[in-house]
C-alpha positions as CSV (number, residue, x, y, z in Angstrom):
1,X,-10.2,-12.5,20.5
2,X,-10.7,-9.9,17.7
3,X,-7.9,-9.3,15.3
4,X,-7.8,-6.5,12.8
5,X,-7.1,-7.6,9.7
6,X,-4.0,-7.2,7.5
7,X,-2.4,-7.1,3.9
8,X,1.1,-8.3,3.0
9,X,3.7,-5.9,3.2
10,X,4.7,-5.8,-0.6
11,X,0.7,-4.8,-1.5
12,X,1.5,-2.0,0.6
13,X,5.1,-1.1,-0.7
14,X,3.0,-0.3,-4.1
15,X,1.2,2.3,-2.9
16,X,4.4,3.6,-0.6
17,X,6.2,3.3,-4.1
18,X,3.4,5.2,-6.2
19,X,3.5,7.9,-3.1
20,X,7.0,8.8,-3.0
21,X,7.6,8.6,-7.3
22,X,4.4,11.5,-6.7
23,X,6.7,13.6,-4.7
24,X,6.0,12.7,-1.1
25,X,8.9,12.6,0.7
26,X,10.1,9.4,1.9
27,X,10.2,10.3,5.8
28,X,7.1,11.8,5.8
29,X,5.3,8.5,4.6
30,X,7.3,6.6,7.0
31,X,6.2,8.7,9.7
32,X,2.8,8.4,8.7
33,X,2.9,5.1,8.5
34,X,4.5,4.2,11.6
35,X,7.1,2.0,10.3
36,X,10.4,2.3,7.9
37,X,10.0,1.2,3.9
38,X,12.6,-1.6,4.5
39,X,10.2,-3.1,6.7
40,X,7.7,-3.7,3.9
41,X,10.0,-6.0,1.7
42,X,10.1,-8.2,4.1
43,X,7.8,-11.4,3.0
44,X,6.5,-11.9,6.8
45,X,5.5,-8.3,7.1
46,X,1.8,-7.5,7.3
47,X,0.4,-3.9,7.1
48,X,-3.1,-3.4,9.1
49,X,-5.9,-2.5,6.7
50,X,-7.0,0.3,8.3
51,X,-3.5,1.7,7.6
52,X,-3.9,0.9,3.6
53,X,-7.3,2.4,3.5
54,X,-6.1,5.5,5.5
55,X,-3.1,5.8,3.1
56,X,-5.1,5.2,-0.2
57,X,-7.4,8.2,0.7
58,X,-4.8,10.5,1.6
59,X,-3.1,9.1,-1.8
60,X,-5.5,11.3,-3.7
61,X,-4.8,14.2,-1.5
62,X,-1.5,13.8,-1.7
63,X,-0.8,13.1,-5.2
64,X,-3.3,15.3,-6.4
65,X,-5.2,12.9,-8.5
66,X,-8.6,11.7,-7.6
67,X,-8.4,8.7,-9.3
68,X,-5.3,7.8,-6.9
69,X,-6.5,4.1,-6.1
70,X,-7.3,3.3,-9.6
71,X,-3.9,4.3,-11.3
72,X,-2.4,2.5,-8.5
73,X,-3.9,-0.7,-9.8
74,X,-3.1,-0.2,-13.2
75,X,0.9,0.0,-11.4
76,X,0.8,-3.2,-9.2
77,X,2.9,-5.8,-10.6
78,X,1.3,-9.2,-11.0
79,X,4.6,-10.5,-10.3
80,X,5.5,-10.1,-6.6
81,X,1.7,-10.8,-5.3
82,X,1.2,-13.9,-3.7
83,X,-1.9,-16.4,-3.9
84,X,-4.2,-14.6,-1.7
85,X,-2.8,-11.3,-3.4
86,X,-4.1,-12.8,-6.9
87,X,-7.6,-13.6,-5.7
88,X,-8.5,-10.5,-3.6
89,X,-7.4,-8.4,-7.2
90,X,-9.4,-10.9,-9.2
91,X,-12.4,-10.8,-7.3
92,X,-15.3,-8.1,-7.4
């Protein structure tokens, strides 16, 4: 059995976050993501990746800034990532 992989909810809620506070309305990313943003603080919550990938490239669209993906790591806070969040942003 093939799975598709996933991230953790709260990686995604970053790039929801960075979304909506570059003038995307709330809704609209919600609809586009298929789920509501409450959903994504929950710890148990995983996001498929093809989901965060699709969502980073419309990100530059979106927010009108090509570098979209990059600013959006300088914004993640260290904090709230778990283990596995910690080595997949530390690795190459």
């Amino acid at each position: 059995m093939t799975t598709e992989p996933t991230i953790a909810g709260s990686t995604f809620l970053s790039v929801f976050t960075a979304l909506a506070e570059a003038g995307i309305d709330e809704a609209e990313l919600e609809k586009q993501a298929g789920f509501k943003k409450g959903a994504l603080e929950d710890p148990d919550t995983r996001i498929p990746v093809t989901v965060w990938n699709r969502f980073l490239e419309k990100g530059q669209t979106w927010s009108n800034d090509p570098s979209f993906a990059l600013h959006l790591g300088e914004r993640i806070s260290h904090s709230t990532m778990s283990v596995v969040g910690h080595v997949v942003f530390n690795s190459r």
